[in-house]
C-alpha positions as CSV (number, residue, x, y, z in Angstrom):
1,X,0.0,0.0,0.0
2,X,1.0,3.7,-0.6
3,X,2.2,5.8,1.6
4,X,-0.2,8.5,1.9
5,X,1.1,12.2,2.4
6,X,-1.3,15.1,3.7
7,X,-0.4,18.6,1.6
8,X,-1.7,20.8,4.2
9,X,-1.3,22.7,7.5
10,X,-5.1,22.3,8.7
11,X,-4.6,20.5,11.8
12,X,-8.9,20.1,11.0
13,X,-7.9,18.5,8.1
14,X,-5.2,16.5,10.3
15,X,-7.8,15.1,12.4
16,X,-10.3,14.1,10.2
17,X,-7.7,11.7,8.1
18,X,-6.9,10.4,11.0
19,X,-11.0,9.7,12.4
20,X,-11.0,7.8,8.5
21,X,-8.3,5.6,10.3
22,X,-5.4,7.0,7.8
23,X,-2.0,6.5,8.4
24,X,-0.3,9.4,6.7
25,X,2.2,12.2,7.1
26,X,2.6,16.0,6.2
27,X,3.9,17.7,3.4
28,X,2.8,21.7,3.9
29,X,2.4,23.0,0.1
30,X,3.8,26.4,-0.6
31,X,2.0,26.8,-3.7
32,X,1.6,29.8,-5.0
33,X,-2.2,30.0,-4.9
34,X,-2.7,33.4,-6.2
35,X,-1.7,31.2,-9.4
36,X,-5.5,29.7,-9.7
37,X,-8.0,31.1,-11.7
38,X,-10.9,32.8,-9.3
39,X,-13.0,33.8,-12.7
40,X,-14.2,30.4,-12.5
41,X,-17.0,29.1,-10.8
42,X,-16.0,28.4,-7.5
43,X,-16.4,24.0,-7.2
44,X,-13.7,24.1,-10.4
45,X,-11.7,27.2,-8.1
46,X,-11.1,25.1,-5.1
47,X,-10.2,22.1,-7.3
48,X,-7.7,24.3,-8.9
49,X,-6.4,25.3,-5.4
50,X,-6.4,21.8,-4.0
51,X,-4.4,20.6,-7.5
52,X,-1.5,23.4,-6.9
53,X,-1.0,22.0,-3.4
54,X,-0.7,18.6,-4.6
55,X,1.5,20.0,-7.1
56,X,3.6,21.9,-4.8
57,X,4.0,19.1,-2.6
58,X,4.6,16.3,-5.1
59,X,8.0,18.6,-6.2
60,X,9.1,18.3,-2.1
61,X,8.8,13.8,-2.8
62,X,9.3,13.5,-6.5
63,X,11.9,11.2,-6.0
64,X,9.8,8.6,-3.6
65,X,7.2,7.5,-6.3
66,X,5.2,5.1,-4.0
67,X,3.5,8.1,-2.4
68,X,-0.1,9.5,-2.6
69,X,-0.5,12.8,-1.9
70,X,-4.5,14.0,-0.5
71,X,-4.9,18.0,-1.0
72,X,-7.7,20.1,0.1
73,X,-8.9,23.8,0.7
74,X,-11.9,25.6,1.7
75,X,-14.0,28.2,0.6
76,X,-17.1,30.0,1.5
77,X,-19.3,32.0,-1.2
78,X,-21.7,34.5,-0.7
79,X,-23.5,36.9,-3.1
80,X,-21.2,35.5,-5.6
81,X,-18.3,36.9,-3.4
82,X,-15.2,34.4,-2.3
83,X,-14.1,34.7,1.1
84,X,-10.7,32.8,2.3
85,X,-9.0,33.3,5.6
86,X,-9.2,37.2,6.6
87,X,-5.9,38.5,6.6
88,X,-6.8,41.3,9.6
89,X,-9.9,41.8,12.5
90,X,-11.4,44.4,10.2
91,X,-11.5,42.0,6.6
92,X,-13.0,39.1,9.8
93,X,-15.8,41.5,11.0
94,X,-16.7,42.3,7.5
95,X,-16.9,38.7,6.4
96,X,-19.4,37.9,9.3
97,X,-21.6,40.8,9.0
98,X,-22.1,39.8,5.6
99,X,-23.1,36.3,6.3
100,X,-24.5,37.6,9.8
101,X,-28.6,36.2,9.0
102,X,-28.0,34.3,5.4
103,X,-27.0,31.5,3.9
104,X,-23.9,31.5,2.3
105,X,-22.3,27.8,0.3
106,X,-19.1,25.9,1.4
107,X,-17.2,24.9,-1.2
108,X,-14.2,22.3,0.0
109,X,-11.8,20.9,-3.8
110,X,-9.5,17.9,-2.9
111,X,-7.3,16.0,-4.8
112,X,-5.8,12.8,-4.7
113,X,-2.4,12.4,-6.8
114,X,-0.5,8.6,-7.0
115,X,2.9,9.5,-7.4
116,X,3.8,6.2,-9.3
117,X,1.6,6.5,-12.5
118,X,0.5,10.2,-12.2
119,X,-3.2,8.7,-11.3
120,X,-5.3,12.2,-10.1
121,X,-9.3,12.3,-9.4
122,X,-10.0,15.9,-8.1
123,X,-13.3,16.5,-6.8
124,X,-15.4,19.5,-5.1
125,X,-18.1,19.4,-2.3
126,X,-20.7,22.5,-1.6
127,X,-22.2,22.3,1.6
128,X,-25.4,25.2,2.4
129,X,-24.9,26.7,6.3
130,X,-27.4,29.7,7.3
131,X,-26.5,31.8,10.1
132,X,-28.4,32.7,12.9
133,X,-28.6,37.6,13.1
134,X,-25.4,38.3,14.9
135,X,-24.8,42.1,16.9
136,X,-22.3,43.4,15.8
137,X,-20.4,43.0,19.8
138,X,-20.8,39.2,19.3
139,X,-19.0,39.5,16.3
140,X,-16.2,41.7,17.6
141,X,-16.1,39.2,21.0
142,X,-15.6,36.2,18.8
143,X,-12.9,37.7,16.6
144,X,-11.3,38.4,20.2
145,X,-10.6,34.8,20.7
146,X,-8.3,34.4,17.6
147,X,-10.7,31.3,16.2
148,X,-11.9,33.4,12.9
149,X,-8.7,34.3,11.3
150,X,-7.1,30.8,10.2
151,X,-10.5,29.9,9.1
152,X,-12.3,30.8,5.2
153,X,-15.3,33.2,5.5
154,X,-14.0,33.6,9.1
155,X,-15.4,31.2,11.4
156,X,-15.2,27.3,12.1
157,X,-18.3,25.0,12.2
158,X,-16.8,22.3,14.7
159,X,-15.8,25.3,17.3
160,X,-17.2,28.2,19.0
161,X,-18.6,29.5,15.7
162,X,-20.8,26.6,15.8
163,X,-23.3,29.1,17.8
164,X,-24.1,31.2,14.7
165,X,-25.1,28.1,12.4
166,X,-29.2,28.2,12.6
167,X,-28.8,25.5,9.8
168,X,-27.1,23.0,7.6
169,X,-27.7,21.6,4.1
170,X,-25.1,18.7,3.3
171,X,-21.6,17.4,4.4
172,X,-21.2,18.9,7.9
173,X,-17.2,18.1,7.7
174,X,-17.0,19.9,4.2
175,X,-17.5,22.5,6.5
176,X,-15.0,21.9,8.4
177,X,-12.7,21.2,5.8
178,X,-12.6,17.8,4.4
179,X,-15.7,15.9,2.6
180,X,-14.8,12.6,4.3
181,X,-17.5,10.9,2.8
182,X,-16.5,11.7,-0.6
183,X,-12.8,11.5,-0.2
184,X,-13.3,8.1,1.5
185,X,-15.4,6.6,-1.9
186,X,-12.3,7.8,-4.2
187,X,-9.9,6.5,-1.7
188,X,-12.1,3.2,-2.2
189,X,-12.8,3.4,-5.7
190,X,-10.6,4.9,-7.7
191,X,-7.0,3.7,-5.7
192,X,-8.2,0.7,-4.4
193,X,-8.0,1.5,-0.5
194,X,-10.2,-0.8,1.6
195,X,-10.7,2.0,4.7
196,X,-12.9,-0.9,6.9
């Protein structure tokens, strides 16, 4: 069996390979991802993303070819708009004021690259989450704990931003940031992995 590399930092991402029961280690990409296309519609956008991460990482372990490298990244789209990780407090308040009483879509790409015969299924996952009004102090008190800013569109699902999600429509842990379900049936049937 391959060994399976991980190209990302997400220690989310970290802990849902492992829940699959996948033994794996890290690669962090440093793909240039200004490099994908964001004119696109946004499932082939986060496939793009998750491919340059593969990509990048694949360059750090060309020369071990019994590897398979799993990619992923996040999105979240509202009024057409894509929001990744805020880069400050200000760009995180504005992110959650716009989604503060709407739904807004969660778009998760991931790819799956086998080193040895260049074997690649890329895939994308939109998940519907509607959020619950939010005053503007509950806003500014949750950027205050630091859990918005590592996180796309500013909030994560499986922590304390769980309190502003009135709703869900889909894959809970594409949310979070990793289809499981998904990944787990092209793990299954496309490379032959037997993950029970």
């Amino acid at each position: 069996m391959s060994e399976i590399i991980l190209a990302s930092a997400s220690p989310r991402r970290r802990e849902l390979m492992k829940t699959m029961g996948l033994d794996f280690s890290v690669v962090v990409s440093d793909a240039d991802e200004s490099a994908a296309d964001k004119q696109v519609p946004p499932g082939i956008y986060v496939q793009e993303l998750a491919f340059l991460k593969a990509a990048a990482s694949a360059k750090k372990i060309k020369k071990r070819k019994d590897k398979i490298i799993i990619s992923a990244d996040t999105i979240v789209v509202c009024d057409d708009k894509v929001l990744g990780k805020p880069k400050d407090k200000k760009e995180a308040f504005d992110m959650l004021k716009m989604l503060s009483g709407r739904m807004h879509k969660v778009f998760t790409g991931f790819c799956v690259i086998r080193l040895s015969d260049g074997k690649m299924v890329c895939k994308d996952v939109c998940t519907e989450v509607r959020f619950r009004e939010l005053a503007d102090e509950k806003i500014e008190k949750y950027i205050e704990t630091g859990e918005p800013m590592d996180k796309a569109g500013a909030y994560g699902i499986q922590g304390l931003g769980s309190m502003f999600v009135s709703g869900i429509n889909g894959d809970y842990f594409n949310v979070v940031g990793l289809p499981v379900s998904e990944l787990a049936g092209v793990l299954e049937e496309e490379f032959d992995f037997d993950l029970m």
